[in-house]
C-alpha positions in Angstrom: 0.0 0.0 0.0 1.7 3.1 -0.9 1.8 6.3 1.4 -0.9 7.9 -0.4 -3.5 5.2 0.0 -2.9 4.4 3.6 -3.2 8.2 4.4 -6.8 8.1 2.5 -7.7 5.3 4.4 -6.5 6.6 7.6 -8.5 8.9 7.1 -11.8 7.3 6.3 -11.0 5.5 9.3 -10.9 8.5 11.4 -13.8 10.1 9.6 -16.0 6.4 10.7 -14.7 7.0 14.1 -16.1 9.9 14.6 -19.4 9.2 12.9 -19.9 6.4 15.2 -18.3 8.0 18.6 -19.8 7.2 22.0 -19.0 10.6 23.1 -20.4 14.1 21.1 -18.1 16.8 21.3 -20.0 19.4 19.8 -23.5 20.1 18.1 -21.7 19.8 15.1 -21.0 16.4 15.5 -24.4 15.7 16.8 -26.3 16.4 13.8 -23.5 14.5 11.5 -23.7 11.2 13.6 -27.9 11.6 13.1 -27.2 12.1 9.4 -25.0 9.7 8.8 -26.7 6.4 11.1 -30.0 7.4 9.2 -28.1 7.2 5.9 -27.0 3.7 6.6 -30.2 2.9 7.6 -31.7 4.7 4.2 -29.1 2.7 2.5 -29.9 -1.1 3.7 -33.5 -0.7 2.1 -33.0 -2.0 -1.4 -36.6 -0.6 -2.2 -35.7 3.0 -0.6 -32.0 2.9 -3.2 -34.6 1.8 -5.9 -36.8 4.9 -5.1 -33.9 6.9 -4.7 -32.6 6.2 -8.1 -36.3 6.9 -10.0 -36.7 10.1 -8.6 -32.7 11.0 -9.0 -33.6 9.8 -12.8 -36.1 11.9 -13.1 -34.6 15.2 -11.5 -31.8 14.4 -14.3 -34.3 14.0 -17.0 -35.9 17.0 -17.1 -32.7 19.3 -16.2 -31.0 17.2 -19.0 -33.9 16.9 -21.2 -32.5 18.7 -24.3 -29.8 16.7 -24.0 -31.1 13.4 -23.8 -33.9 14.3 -26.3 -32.9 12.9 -29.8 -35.6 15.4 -31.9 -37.5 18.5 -31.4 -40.4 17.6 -28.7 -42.8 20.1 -30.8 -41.6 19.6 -34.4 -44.6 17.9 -36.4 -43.9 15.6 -39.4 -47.3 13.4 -41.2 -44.7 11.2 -43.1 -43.7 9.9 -39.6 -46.5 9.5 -37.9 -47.3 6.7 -35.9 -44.1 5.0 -36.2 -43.4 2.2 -33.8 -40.6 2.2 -31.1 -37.7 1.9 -33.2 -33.8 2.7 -33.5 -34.6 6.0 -34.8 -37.3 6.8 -32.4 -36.6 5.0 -29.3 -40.2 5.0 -28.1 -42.3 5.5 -31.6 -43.8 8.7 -32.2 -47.3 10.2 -32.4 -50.7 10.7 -34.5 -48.8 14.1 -35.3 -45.1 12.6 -36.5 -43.7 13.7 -33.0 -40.9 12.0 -31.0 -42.4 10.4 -28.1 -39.4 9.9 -26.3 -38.2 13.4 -26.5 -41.8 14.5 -25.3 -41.2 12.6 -22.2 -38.4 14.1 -21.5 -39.2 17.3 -22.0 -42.7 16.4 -19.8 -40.6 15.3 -16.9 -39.8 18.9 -16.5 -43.3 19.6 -15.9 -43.9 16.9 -13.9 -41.2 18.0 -11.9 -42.5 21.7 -11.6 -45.9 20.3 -10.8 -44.5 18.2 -7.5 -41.9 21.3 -6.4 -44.2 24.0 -6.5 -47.3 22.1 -4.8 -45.0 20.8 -2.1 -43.9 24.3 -1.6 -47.7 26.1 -1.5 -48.9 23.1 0.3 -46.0 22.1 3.1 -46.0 25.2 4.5 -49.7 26.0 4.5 -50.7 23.2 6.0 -47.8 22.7 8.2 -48.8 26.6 9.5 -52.7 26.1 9.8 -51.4 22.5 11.6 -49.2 24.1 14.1 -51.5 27.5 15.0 -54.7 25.1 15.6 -52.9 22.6 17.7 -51.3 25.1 19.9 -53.2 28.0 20.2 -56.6 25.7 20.2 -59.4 27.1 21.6 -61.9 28.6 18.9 -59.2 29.0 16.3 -58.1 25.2 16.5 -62.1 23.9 15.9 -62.3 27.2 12.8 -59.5 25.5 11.4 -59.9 22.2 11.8 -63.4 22.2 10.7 -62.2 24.1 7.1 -59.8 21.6 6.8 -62.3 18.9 7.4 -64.4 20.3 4.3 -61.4 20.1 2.2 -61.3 16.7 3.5 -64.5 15.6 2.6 -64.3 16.2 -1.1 -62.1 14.0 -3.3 -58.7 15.1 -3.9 -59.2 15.0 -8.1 -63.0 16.4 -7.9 -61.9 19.2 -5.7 -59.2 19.7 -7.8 -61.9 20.2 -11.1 -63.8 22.3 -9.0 -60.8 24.8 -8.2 -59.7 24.7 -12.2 -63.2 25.2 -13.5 -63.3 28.5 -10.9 -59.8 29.4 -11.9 -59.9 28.0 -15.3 -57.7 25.7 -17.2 -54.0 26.2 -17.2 -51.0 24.8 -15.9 -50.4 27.8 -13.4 -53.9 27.3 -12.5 -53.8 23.3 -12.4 -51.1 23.5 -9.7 -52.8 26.2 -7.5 -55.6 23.7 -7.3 -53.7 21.1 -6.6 -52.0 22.5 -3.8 -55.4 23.8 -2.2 -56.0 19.6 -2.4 -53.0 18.4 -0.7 -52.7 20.8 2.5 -55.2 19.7 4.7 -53.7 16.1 5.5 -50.3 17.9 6.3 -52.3 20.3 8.9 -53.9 17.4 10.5 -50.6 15.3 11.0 -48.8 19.8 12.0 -51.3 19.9 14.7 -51.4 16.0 16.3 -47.9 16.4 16.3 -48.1 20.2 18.0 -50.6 18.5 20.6 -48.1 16.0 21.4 -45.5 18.9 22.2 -47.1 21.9 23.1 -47.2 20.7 26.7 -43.7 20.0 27.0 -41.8 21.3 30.0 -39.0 23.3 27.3 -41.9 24.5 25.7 -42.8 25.7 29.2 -39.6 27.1 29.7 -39.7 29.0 27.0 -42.9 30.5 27.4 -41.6 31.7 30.8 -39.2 33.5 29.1 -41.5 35.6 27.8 -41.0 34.4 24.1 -45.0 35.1 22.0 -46.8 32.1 20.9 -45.7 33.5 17.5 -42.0 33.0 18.1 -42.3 29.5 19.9 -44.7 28.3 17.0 -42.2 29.1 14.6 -38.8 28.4 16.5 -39.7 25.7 18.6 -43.0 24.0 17.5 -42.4 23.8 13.7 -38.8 22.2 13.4 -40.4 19.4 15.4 -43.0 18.8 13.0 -40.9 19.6 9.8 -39.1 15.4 9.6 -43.3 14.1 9.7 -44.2 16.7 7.2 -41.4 15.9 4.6 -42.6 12.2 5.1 -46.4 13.1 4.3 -45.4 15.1 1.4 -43.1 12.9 0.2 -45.8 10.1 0.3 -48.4 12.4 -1.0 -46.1 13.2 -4.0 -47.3 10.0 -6.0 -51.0 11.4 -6.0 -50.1 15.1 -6.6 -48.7 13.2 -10.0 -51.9 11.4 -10.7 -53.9 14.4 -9.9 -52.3 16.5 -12.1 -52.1 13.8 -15.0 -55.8 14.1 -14.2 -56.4 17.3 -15.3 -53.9 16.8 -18.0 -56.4 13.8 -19.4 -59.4 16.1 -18.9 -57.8 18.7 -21.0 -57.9 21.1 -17.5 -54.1 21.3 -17.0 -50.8 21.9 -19.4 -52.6 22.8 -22.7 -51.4 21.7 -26.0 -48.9 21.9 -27.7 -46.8 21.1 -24.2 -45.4 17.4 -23.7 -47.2 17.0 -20.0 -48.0 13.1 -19.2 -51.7 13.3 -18.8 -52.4 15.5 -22.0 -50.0 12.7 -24.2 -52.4 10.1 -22.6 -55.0 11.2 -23.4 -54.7 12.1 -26.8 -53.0 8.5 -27.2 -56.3 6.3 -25.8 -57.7 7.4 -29.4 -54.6 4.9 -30.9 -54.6 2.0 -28.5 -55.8 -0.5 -30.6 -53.6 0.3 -33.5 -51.1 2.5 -31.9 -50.5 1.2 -28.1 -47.3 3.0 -27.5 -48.4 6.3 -27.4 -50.9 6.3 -24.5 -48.2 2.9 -22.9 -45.1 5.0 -22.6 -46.4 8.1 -21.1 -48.8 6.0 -18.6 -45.5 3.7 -17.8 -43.9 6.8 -17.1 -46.8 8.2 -14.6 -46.4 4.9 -13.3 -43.0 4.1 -11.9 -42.1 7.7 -11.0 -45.2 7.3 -8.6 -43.7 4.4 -7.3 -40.1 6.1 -6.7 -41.9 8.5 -4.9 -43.8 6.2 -2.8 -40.8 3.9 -2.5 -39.1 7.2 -1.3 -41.8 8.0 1.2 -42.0 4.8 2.6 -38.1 4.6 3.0 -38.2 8.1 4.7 -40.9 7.7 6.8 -38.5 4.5 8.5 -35.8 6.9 9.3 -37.1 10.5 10.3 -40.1 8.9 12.1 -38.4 8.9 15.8 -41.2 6.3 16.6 -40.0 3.7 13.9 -38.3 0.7 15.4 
């Protein structure tokens, strides 16, 4: 072993040790040993790598989409239409001559937008309606929770169709409604989780401080319920897909001529019999990147839930 490599591997090995020390040091430590004992635990789930890898694959998709995409995603050409899956279009192409492949990859950038921006409107408004209810309660907690049980009652998709046919169709306007859809099971896990805490004897402490409910809601209440939020939203990520491929079917979300999964679905059901690859691969794609995410979810919810076993 040359001087180089033990070096390297002296340090790994010192690195290791104090990953795994008995004894924290610092808060700086801390928070690397959680990180890197939930990693190996992220890491021994075979399922959890396999939904890593589907969403990684998709976040590289769509920021290397033109790229990977071997024709123009809009170009048109009748003398190529309905071609099969072939060396010179890897996944056939359309009634309209278009590549199917490279709409795909060009729609995972939508797809991608969709799940980023409702898991930003969403998290955080449910995580805050969550968080106020549960520890202010009183009158506001049964206000709250009672709106959020009439966005509970509805189906997610049918609410969804009601909030585009107010707002009308759009992709803008498709992802607003989705996100007034997914909120209200994030403030219901934000406020049992704030019921569980809101007691405690630091929150107590605090309070006695003379810190406002504002300031412990936000500094002290929320970061305990961020790890169960992530995991609901993560979860919830595999029907924020569907709902949006949803609308795209109906004809409510991304308008033509835009590559979005539901829209290339739907116009593809017209050509199953003759034509099955052009409603197969964008539903196959709908299909296993709703199972990375779930995969994901489920692989997350094992290592931030401080419950888990």
């Amino acid at each position: 072993m040359t001087a180089e490599a033990r070096t390297e591997a002296s340090a790994q090995g010192g690195l290791r040790a104090w990953l795994l020390a008995e004894t924290v040091t610092s808060p700086g430590q801390a928070r690397a040993q959680k990180l890197y004992l939930g990693w190996r635990r992220f890491a021994a789930n075979p399922l959890a790598l396999l939904g890593l890898g589907i969403v990684l694959a998709l976040v590289l998709l769509a920021v290397l989409a033109p790229l990977v995409a071997t024709h123009d995603p809009f170009a048109q050409s009748l003398d190529r239409r309905l071609l099969p899956p072939s060396s010179a279009h890897l996944l056939g192409t359309d009634e309209l001559g278009r590549d199917i492949w490279s709409r795909i990859a060009y729609g995972a950038r939508i797809t991608l937008m969709i799940v980023l921006l409702v898991a930003l409107i969403a998290g955080p408004l449910g995580l805050l309606i969550g968080t106020v209810a549960g520890y202010l309660g009183g009158w506001i907690d049964v206000a709250l929770m009672r709106l959020t049980d009439v966005f509970l009652s509805f189906p997610g998709l049918i609410l969804a169709l009601a909030f585009v046919a107010a707002l009308g169709s759009g992709l803008e306007n498709a992802i607003l409604a989705i996100a007034l859809t997914a909120w209200p099971p994030i403030a219901r896990l934000a406020r049992a989780e704030t019921l569980t805490v809101r007691r405690a004897d630091y929150i107590a402490a605090v309070r006695l401080a003379g810190a406002s409910d504002l300031r412990i809601i936000v500094r002290h209440v929320m970061p305990i319920c961020i790890p169960s939020v992530i995991i609901r939203i993560t979860l919830n990520m595999a029907g924020i897909i569907l709902t949006a491929a949803g609308l795209g079917f109906l004809g409510l979300g991304a308008q033509p001529p835009s590559p979005e999964w539901g829209a290339m679905l739907s116009t593809g059901r017209a050509y199953m019999l003759g034509s099955w690859w052009l409603a197969a691969m964008p539903g196959i794609a709908i299909l296993v990147v709703s199972l990375g995410f779930n995969l994901l979810g489920d692989a997350l919810r094992d290592v931030l839930d401080p419950r888990a076993s």
